[in-house]
C-alpha positions in Angstrom: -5.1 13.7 16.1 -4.1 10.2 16.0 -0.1 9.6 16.8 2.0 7.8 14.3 2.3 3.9 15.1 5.7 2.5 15.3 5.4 0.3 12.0 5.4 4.1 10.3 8.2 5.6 12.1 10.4 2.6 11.1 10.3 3.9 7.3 13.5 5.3 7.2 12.6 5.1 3.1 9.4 5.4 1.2 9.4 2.4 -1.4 8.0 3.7 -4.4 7.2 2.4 -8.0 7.7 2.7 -12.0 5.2 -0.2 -12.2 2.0 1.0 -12.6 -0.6 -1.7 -13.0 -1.6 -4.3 -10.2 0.3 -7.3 -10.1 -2.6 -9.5 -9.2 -5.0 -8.1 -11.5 -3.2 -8.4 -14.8 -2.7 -12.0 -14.0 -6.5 -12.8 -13.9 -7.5 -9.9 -16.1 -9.0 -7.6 -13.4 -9.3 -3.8 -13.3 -8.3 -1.5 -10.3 -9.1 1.9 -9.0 -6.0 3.3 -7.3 -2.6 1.2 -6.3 -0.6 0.5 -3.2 3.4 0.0 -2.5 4.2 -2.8 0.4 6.5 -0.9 2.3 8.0 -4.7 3.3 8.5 -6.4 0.1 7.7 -3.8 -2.5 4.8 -5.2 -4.2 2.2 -2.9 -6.0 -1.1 -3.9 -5.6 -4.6 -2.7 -5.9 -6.8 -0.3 -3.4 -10.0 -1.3 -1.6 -11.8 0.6 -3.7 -10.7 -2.0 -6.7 -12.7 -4.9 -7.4 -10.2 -7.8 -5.8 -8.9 -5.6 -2.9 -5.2 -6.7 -3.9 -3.5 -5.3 -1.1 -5.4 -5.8 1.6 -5.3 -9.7 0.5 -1.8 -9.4 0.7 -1.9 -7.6 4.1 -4.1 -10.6 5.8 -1.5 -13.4 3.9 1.6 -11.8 4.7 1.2 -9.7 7.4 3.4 -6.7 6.0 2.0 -3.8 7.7 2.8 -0.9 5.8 1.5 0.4 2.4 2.2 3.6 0.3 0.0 5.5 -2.3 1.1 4.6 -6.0 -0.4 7.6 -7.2 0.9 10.3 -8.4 1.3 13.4 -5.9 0.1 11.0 -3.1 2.6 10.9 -0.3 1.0 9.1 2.6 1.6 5.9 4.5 -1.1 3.8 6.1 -0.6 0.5 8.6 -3.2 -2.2 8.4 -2.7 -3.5 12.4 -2.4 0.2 14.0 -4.9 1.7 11.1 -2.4 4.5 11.3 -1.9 7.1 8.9 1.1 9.9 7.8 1.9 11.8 5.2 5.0 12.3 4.3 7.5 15.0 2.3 
């Protein structure tokens, strides 16, 4: 079992979402699969499963290393630099 990465245990507070369509996407008329919450800035964005990869852009432009599931009943957090994962109550 991998150990959670330090980027993780500094979450004191799950950023979560009422917006529920990727930000990227409806600008250039894109779909998505499954969204993501930035744990830095907030941001939802699209999975890797999606077409544009949203979030993962914004990982490797920003370097915020934290993201959350937008989905509902999903309550996990995953780092991009550590390739961490939690779950979380």
């Amino acid at each position: 079992m991998n150990e959670v990465c330090q980027h993780i245990n500094a979450i004191t507070e799950v950023k979560t979402t009422d917006t529920h369509v990727c930000a990227e996407c409806i600008k250039i008329g894109s779909d998505w699969v499954h969204l993501r919450v930035c744990q830095t800035c907030g941001v939802t964005l699209c999975c890797d499963d999606s077409p544009m990869k949203h979030m993962t852009a914004h990982y490797h432009a920003e370097h915020h290393p934290v993201i959350s599931s937008a989905q509902p009943g999903e309550k996990w957090l995953w780092c991009y630099p550590d390739e961490s994962f939690a779950e979380y109550e």
